[in-house]
C-alpha positions in Angstrom: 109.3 111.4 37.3 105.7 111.4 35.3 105.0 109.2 37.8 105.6 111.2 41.3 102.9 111.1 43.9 101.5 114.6 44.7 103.0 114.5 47.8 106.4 113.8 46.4 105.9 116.8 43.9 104.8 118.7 46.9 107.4 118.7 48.5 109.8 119.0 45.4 108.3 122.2 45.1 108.7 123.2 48.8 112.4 122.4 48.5 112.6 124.3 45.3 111.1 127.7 46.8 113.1 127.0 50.2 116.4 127.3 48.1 115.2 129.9 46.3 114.7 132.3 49.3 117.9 130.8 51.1 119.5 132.0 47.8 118.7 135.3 48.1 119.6 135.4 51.8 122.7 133.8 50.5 123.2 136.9 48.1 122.2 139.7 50.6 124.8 137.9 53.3 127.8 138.5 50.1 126.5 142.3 49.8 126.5 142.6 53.6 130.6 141.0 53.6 131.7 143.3 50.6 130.3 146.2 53.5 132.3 144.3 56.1 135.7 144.8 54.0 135.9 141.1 52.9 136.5 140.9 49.1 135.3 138.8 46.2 138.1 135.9 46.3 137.2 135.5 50.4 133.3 135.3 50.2 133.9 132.6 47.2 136.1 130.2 49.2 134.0 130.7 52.0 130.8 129.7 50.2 132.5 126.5 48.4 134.2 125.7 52.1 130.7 125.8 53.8 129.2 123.8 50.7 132.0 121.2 51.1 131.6 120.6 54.4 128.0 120.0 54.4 128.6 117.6 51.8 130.9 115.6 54.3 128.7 115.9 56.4 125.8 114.3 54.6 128.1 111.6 53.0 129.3 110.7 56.5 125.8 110.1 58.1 124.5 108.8 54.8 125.4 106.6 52.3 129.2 106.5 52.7 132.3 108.4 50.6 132.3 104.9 48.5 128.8 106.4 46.9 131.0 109.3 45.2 133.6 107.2 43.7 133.9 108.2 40.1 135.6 107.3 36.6 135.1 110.7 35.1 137.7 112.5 36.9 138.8 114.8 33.9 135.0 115.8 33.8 134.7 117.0 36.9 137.8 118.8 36.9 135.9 120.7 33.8 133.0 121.2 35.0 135.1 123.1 38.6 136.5 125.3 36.7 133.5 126.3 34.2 131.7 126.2 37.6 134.2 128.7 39.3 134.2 131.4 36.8 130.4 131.1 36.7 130.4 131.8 40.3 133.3 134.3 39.9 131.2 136.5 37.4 127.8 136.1 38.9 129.1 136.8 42.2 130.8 139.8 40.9 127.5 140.7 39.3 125.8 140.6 43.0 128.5 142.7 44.4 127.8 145.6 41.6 124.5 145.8 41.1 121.2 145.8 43.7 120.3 142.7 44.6 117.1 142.6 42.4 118.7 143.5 39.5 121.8 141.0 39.5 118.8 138.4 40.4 117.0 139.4 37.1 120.0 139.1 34.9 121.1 135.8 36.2 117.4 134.7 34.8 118.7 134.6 31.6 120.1 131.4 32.6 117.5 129.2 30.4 117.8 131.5 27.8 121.5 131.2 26.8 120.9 127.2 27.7 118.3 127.0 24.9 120.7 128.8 22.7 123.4 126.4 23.5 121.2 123.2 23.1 120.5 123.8 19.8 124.1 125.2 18.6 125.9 122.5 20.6 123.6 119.5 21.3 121.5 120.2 17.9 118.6 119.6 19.6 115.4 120.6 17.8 114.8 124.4 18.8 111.2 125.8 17.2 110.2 129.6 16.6 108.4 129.1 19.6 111.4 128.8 22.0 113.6 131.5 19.6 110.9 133.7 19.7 110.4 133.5 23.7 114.9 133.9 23.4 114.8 137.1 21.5 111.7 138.6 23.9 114.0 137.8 27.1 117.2 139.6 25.6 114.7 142.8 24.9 113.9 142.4 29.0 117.4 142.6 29.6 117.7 145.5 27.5 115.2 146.9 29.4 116.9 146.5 32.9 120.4 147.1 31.7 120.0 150.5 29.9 123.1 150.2 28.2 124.4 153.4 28.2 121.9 154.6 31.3 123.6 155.6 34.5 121.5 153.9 37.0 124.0 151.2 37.8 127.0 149.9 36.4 127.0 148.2 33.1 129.7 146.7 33.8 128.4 144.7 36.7 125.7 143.4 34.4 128.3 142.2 31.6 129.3 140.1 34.2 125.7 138.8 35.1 125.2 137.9 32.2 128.6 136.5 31.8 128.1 134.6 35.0 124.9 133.1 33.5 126.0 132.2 29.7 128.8 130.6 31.4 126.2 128.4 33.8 124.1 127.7 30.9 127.5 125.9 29.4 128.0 124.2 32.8 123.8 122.7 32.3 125.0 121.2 29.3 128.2 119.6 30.7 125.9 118.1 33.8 123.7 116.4 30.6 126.4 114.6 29.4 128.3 114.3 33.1 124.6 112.9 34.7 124.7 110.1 32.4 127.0 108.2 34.5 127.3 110.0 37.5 125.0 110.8 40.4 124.0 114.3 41.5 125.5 113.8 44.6 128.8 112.8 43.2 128.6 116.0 40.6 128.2 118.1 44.1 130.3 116.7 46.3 133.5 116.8 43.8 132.7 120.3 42.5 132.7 121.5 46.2 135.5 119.9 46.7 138.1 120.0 43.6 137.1 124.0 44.0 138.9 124.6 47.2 141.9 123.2 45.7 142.3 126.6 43.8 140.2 128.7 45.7 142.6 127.8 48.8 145.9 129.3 46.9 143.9 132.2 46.2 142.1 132.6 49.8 146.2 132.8 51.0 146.7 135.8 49.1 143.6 137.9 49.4 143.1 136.8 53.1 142.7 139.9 55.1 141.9 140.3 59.0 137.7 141.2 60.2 135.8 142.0 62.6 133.6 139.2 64.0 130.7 140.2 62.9 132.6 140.0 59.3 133.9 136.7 59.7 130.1 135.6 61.3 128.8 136.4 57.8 131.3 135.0 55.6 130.8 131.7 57.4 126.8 132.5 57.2 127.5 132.4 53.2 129.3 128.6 53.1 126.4 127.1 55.9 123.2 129.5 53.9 124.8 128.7 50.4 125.6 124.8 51.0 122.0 124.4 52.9 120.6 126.2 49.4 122.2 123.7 47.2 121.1 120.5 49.0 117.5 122.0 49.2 117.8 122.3 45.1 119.2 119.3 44.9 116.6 117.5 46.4 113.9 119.3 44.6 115.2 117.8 41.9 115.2 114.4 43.6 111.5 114.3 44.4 109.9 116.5 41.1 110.1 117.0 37.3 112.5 119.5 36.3 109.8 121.3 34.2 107.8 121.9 37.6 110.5 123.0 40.3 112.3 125.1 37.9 110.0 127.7 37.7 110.2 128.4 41.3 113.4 129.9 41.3 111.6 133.0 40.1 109.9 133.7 43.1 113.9 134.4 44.0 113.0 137.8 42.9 110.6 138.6 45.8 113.0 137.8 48.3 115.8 140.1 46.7 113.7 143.1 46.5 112.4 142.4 50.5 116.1 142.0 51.4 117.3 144.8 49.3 114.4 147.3 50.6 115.2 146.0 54.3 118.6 145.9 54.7 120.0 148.2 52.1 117.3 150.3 51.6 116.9 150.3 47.9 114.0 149.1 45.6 113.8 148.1 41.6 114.4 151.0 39.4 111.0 151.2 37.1 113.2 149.5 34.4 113.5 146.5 36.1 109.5 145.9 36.8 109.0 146.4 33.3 112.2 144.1 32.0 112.1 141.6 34.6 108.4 140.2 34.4 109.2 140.1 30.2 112.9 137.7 31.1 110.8 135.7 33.6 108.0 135.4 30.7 110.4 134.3 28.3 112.0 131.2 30.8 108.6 130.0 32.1 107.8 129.6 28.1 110.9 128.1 27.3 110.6 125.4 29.9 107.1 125.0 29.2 107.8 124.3 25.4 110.8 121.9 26.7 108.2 119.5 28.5 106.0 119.5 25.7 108.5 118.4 23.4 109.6 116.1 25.2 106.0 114.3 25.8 105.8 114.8 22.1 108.6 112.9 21.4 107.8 110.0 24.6 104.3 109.7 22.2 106.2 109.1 19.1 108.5 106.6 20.9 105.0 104.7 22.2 103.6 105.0 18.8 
Protein backbone atom coordinates (compact mmCIF):
# COMPACT_ATOMS: atom_id res chain seq x y z
CA UNK A 1 0.00 0.00 0.00
CA UNK A 2 3.26 2.54 0.36
CA UNK A 3 2.99 2.29 -3.06
CA UNK A 4 -0.77 3.58 -3.98
CA UNK A 5 -1.10 6.22 -6.65
CA UNK A 6 -2.72 9.45 -5.37
CA UNK A 7 -5.62 8.80 -7.13
CA UNK A 8 -5.97 5.47 -5.54
CA UNK A 9 -5.47 7.13 -1.99
CA UNK A 10 -7.95 9.57 -3.21
CA UNK A 11 -10.39 7.88 -3.49
CA UNK A 12 -9.68 5.55 -0.44
CA UNK A 13 -10.25 8.52 1.44
CA UNK A 14 -13.54 9.50 -0.35
CA UNK A 15 -14.85 5.98 0.45
CA UNK A 16 -13.64 6.38 3.99
CA UNK A 17 -15.54 9.78 4.71
CA UNK A 18 -18.60 8.42 2.53
CA UNK A 19 -19.01 5.56 5.18
CA UNK A 20 -18.46 7.63 7.78
CA UNK A 21 -21.43 10.00 7.07
CA UNK A 22 -23.65 6.95 5.89
CA UNK A 23 -22.82 5.74 9.40
CA UNK A 24 -24.18 8.31 11.15
CA UNK A 25 -27.30 8.38 8.92
CA UNK A 26 -27.19 4.69 9.69
CA UNK A 27 -27.33 5.64 13.51
CA UNK A 28 -29.85 8.56 13.31
CA UNK A 29 -32.26 5.90 11.08
CA UNK A 30 -31.88 3.31 14.58
CA UNK A 31 -32.88 6.53 16.92
CA UNK A 32 -35.66 7.37 14.51
CA UNK A 33 -37.08 3.15 14.67
CA UNK A 34 -36.64 3.04 18.66
CA UNK A 35 -39.36 6.39 18.03
CA UNK A 36 -41.32 4.17 15.63
CA UNK A 37 -41.82 1.37 18.51
CA UNK A 38 -39.37 -1.12 16.86
CA UNK A 39 -36.95 -2.43 19.55
CA UNK A 40 -33.22 -3.21 19.80
CA UNK A 41 -33.31 -7.06 18.72
CA UNK A 42 -35.53 -5.79 15.32
CA UNK A 43 -33.23 -2.88 14.17
CA UNK A 44 -30.15 -5.46 14.63
CA UNK A 45 -31.51 -8.26 12.34
CA UNK A 46 -32.65 -5.74 10.06
CA UNK A 47 -29.20 -4.13 9.74
CA UNK A 48 -27.22 -7.65 9.38
CA UNK A 49 -30.36 -8.82 6.81
CA UNK A 50 -29.79 -5.60 4.64
CA UNK A 51 -25.85 -6.13 5.05
CA UNK A 52 -26.24 -9.76 3.92
CA UNK A 53 -28.10 -9.15 1.08
CA UNK A 54 -25.91 -6.67 -0.33
CA UNK A 55 -23.22 -9.01 -0.04
CA UNK A 56 -25.16 -11.50 -2.28
CA UNK A 57 -25.66 -9.19 -4.25
CA UNK A 58 -22.09 -8.14 -4.92
CA UNK A 59 -20.88 -11.84 -4.92
CA UNK A 60 -23.46 -12.68 -7.51
CA UNK A 61 -22.49 -9.92 -10.03
CA UNK A 62 -18.82 -10.22 -9.08
CA UNK A 63 -16.51 -12.66 -8.53
CA UNK A 64 -18.69 -15.66 -7.64
CA UNK A 65 -19.79 -17.47 -4.00
CA UNK A 66 -16.63 -19.89 -4.80
CA UNK A 67 -14.38 -16.54 -3.87
CA UNK A 68 -15.80 -16.98 -0.11
CA UNK A 69 -15.06 -20.49 0.39
CA UNK A 70 -13.24 -20.83 3.61
CA UNK A 71 -11.22 -23.42 5.98
CA UNK A 72 -11.59 -21.31 9.10
CA UNK A 73 -15.08 -22.03 9.81
CA UNK A 74 -14.76 -22.17 13.69
CA UNK A 75 -13.16 -18.56 13.28
CA UNK A 76 -15.71 -17.01 11.81
CA UNK A 77 -18.30 -18.49 13.94
CA UNK A 78 -16.04 -16.46 16.74
CA UNK A 79 -15.59 -13.64 15.29
CA UNK A 80 -20.13 -13.55 14.76
CA UNK A 81 -20.57 -13.76 17.94
CA UNK A 82 -17.78 -11.31 19.37
CA UNK A 83 -19.17 -9.26 16.42
CA UNK A 84 -22.90 -9.47 17.63
CA UNK A 85 -22.51 -8.44 21.09
CA UNK A 86 -20.31 -5.59 19.85
CA UNK A 87 -23.14 -4.48 17.88
CA UNK A 88 -25.63 -5.39 20.63
CA UNK A 89 -23.82 -2.98 23.11
CA UNK A 90 -22.89 -0.18 20.80
CA UNK A 91 -26.25 -0.21 19.31
CA UNK A 92 -27.71 -0.08 22.78
CA UNK A 93 -25.36 2.76 23.45
CA UNK A 94 -26.97 4.78 20.25
CA UNK A 95 -30.36 4.11 21.50
CA UNK A 96 -29.47 5.75 25.13
CA UNK A 97 -27.50 8.44 24.54
CA UNK A 98 -27.55 11.57 21.82
CA UNK A 99 -26.22 10.64 18.82
CA UNK A 100 -22.97 12.72 19.32
CA UNK A 101 -22.19 11.39 22.44
CA UNK A 102 -22.62 7.51 21.73
CA UNK A 103 -20.39 8.53 18.53
CA UNK A 104 -17.67 9.91 20.82
CA UNK A 105 -17.48 6.99 23.14
CA UNK A 106 -17.40 4.47 20.45
CA UNK A 107 -13.97 6.46 19.49
CA UNK A 108 -12.31 4.75 22.08
CA UNK A 109 -12.22 2.05 19.73
CA UNK A 110 -8.24 2.45 18.98
CA UNK A 111 -7.74 2.98 22.35
CA UNK A 112 -8.81 -0.31 24.04
CA UNK A 113 -7.12 -1.92 20.63
CA UNK A 114 -3.70 -0.58 21.61
CA UNK A 115 -4.33 -1.82 25.07
CA UNK A 116 -5.14 -5.26 23.69
CA UNK A 117 -2.15 -5.36 21.29
CA UNK A 118 0.22 -5.09 23.70
CA UNK A 119 -1.49 -7.41 26.61
CA UNK A 120 -2.54 -10.00 23.99
CA UNK A 121 -0.27 -9.77 20.81
CA UNK A 122 2.86 -8.33 22.96
CA UNK A 123 3.40 -5.99 20.51
CA UNK A 124 5.85 -3.24 21.40
CA UNK A 125 3.65 -0.41 23.05
CA UNK A 126 5.91 2.93 23.97
CA UNK A 127 4.97 5.82 26.55
CA UNK A 128 4.08 7.57 23.60
CA UNK A 129 1.02 5.43 22.60
CA UNK A 130 0.21 4.76 26.71
CA UNK A 131 0.46 8.22 27.25
CA UNK A 132 -1.99 9.24 24.20
CA UNK A 133 -4.28 5.89 26.08
CA UNK A 134 -4.45 7.43 29.49
CA UNK A 135 -5.29 11.26 27.84
CA UNK A 136 -8.30 9.48 25.86
CA UNK A 137 -9.89 7.70 29.02
CA UNK A 138 -9.63 11.38 30.81
CA UNK A 139 -11.86 12.58 27.46
CA UNK A 140 -14.22 10.00 28.25
CA UNK A 141 -14.26 11.08 31.71
CA UNK A 142 -14.97 14.22 30.55
CA UNK A 143 -18.19 13.35 28.40
CA UNK A 144 -19.46 10.66 30.65
CA UNK A 145 -19.66 12.63 34.05
CA UNK A 146 -19.92 9.60 36.01
CA UNK A 147 -22.23 10.44 38.48
CA UNK A 148 -23.65 13.68 36.33
CA UNK A 149 -27.22 13.58 35.32
CA UNK A 150 -27.02 14.70 31.75
CA UNK A 151 -27.54 11.33 30.28
CA UNK A 152 -27.55 7.89 31.28
CA UNK A 153 -24.39 6.32 32.48
CA UNK A 154 -25.55 3.44 31.89
CA UNK A 155 -25.85 3.85 28.11
CA UNK A 156 -22.28 4.79 28.07
CA UNK A 157 -21.10 1.55 29.96
CA UNK A 158 -22.37 -0.02 27.11
CA UNK A 159 -20.52 2.34 24.55
CA UNK A 160 -17.74 1.65 25.82
CA UNK A 161 -18.53 -1.98 26.21
CA UNK A 162 -19.65 -1.99 22.58
CA UNK A 163 -16.11 -0.63 21.66
CA UNK A 164 -13.63 -2.78 24.07
CA UNK A 165 -15.54 -5.59 22.68
CA UNK A 166 -14.70 -4.33 18.79
CA UNK A 167 -11.28 -3.59 19.71
CA UNK A 168 -11.09 -7.63 20.57
CA UNK A 169 -12.95 -8.38 17.24
CA UNK A 170 -9.63 -5.98 15.33
CA UNK A 171 -7.47 -8.41 16.80
CA UNK A 172 -9.29 -11.53 15.84
CA UNK A 173 -9.52 -10.04 11.96
CA UNK A 174 -5.32 -9.80 12.37
CA UNK A 175 -5.02 -13.25 12.90
CA UNK A 176 -8.38 -14.27 10.68
CA UNK A 177 -6.91 -11.77 7.58
CA UNK A 178 -3.93 -13.91 7.30
CA UNK A 179 -5.74 -16.46 5.36
CA UNK A 180 -8.85 -15.01 4.54
CA UNK A 181 -10.09 -12.23 2.32
CA UNK A 182 -11.99 -9.22 3.54
CA UNK A 183 -14.70 -10.16 1.56
CA UNK A 184 -14.93 -13.61 2.88
CA UNK A 185 -14.66 -12.08 6.72
CA UNK A 186 -17.90 -9.90 5.50
CA UNK A 187 -19.90 -11.94 3.75
CA UNK A 188 -19.84 -14.84 6.50
CA UNK A 189 -20.16 -12.51 9.47
CA UNK A 190 -23.43 -11.09 7.74
CA UNK A 191 -24.43 -14.14 7.14
CA UNK A 192 -23.67 -16.71 10.17
CA UNK A 193 -25.34 -13.55 12.23
CA UNK A 194 -28.84 -14.09 10.96
CA UNK A 195 -28.65 -17.52 11.94
CA UNK A 196 -29.16 -16.29 15.64
CA UNK A 197 -30.54 -13.04 15.08
CA UNK A 198 -33.46 -14.88 13.10
CA UNK A 199 -34.57 -16.96 16.41
CA UNK A 200 -34.48 -13.82 18.18
CA UNK A 201 -36.28 -11.53 15.43
CA UNK A 202 -39.31 -14.44 15.90
CA UNK A 203 -39.76 -13.46 19.31
CA UNK A 204 -39.35 -9.75 19.53
CA UNK A 205 -41.17 -9.29 16.10
CA UNK A 206 -43.85 -6.77 16.69
CA UNK A 207 -46.34 -5.22 14.00
CA UNK A 208 -45.42 -1.07 12.47
CA UNK A 209 -46.51 1.34 10.76
CA UNK A 210 -44.94 1.68 7.26
CA UNK A 211 -43.16 4.42 7.76
CA UNK A 212 -41.59 2.14 10.70
CA UNK A 213 -40.86 -0.74 8.72
CA UNK A 214 -39.46 1.97 5.72
CA UNK A 215 -36.77 2.78 8.23
CA UNK A 216 -35.83 -0.40 9.65
CA UNK A 217 -35.20 -1.61 6.03
CA UNK A 218 -33.37 1.97 5.47
CA UNK A 219 -30.87 0.67 8.43
CA UNK A 220 -29.95 -2.95 6.52
CA UNK A 221 -29.59 -1.01 2.76
CA UNK A 222 -27.65 2.53 4.67
CA UNK A 223 -25.79 0.11 7.09
CA UNK A 224 -24.64 -2.60 4.37
CA UNK A 225 -23.91 0.36 1.68
CA UNK A 226 -21.61 1.84 4.87
CA UNK A 227 -19.70 -1.30 5.27
CA UNK A 228 -18.74 -1.90 1.52
CA UNK A 229 -17.75 1.87 1.24
CA UNK A 230 -15.22 1.04 4.37
CA UNK A 231 -14.33 -1.83 3.01
CA UNK A 232 -13.14 -0.53 -0.02
CA UNK A 233 -11.32 2.29 1.57
CA UNK A 234 -9.42 -0.11 2.91
CA UNK A 235 -8.94 -1.74 -0.56
CA UNK A 236 -7.52 1.31 -2.24
CA UNK A 237 -5.46 3.19 0.90
CA UNK A 238 -3.19 2.65 3.93
CA UNK A 239 -4.95 1.97 7.01
CA UNK A 240 -2.96 4.70 8.87
CA UNK A 241 -4.57 7.34 6.23
CA UNK A 242 -8.46 6.33 5.93
CA UNK A 243 -8.70 5.58 9.55
CA UNK A 244 -8.63 8.90 10.69
CA UNK A 245 -11.62 9.84 8.67
CA UNK A 246 -14.00 8.18 10.62
CA UNK A 247 -13.76 11.10 12.95
CA UNK A 248 -15.32 13.45 10.79
CA UNK A 249 -18.34 10.86 11.87
CA UNK A 250 -18.78 13.34 14.57
CA UNK A 251 -19.94 16.19 12.38
CA UNK A 252 -22.59 14.32 10.92
CA UNK A 253 -24.11 13.18 14.33
CA UNK A 254 -24.28 16.50 15.74
CA UNK A 255 -26.13 17.88 12.16
CA UNK A 256 -28.39 14.91 12.41
CA UNK A 257 -28.97 15.20 16.08
CA UNK A 258 -29.59 19.15 15.92
CA UNK A 259 -31.99 18.48 12.75
CA UNK A 260 -33.94 15.77 13.49
CA UNK A 261 -33.99 15.50 17.23
CA UNK A 262 -33.25 18.74 18.02
CA UNK A 263 -30.45 18.28 20.52
CA UNK A 264 -26.73 19.54 20.40
CA UNK A 265 -23.35 18.41 22.50
CA UNK A 266 -23.61 19.11 26.09
CA UNK A 267 -20.29 21.53 26.80
CA UNK A 268 -18.73 18.28 28.19
CA UNK A 269 -18.63 16.67 25.13
CA UNK A 270 -16.71 19.63 23.03
CA UNK A 271 -14.25 19.66 25.66
CA UNK A 272 -13.90 15.47 26.02
CA UNK A 273 -14.41 14.66 22.56
CA UNK A 274 -11.64 16.73 20.57
CA UNK A 275 -9.13 15.19 23.66
CA UNK A 276 -10.48 11.06 22.66
CA UNK A 277 -10.18 12.06 18.95
CA UNK A 278 -6.55 13.55 19.86
CA UNK A 279 -5.55 10.62 21.55
CA UNK A 280 -6.63 8.03 18.28
CA UNK A 281 -5.11 10.25 15.61
CA UNK A 282 -1.74 9.92 17.83
CA UNK A 283 -2.04 6.46 18.39
CA UNK A 284 -2.41 5.58 14.71
CA UNK A 285 0.12 8.06 13.84
CA UNK A 286 2.75 6.40 16.24
CA UNK A 287 1.46 2.83 14.71
CA UNK A 288 2.70 3.92 11.12
CA UNK A 289 5.86 5.08 12.36
CA UNK A 290 6.65 2.06 13.98
CA UNK A 291 5.95 0.20 11.55
CA UNK A 292 8.33 2.12 8.85
CA UNK A 293 10.74 1.90 11.72
CA UNK A 294 10.65 -1.59 11.83
CA UNK A 295 10.34 -1.97 7.49
CA UNK A 296 14.00 0.08 7.86
CA UNK A 297 15.40 -2.30 10.17
CA UNK A 298 14.23 -5.20 8.06
CA UNK A 299 15.99 -3.29 4.80
CA UNK A 300 19.05 -2.63 6.89
Amino acid sequence: MATASPDRILLAVTLRLMSAALFAGMNALMKLCETGGAGLGEIIFFRQFGAACLMVVVLATGPGFASVKTERFGAHILRTVMGLTAIGFSFNAILMLPLAESTTIGFTMPIFATILGALVLREPTGWHRWGAVIAGFIGVLIVAQPGGDHFPLLGALSGLAGAFITASVSILLRTIAKTEATLTTVFWFSTLSLVPLGIIYAFVWQPHQGVTWALLMGVGLVGGIAQLAMTGAIRFGPVSVVLPMDYSSLLWATIYGWLIFNVLPTPATWIGAPIIIASGLYIVWRERVRHKQETMQAIA
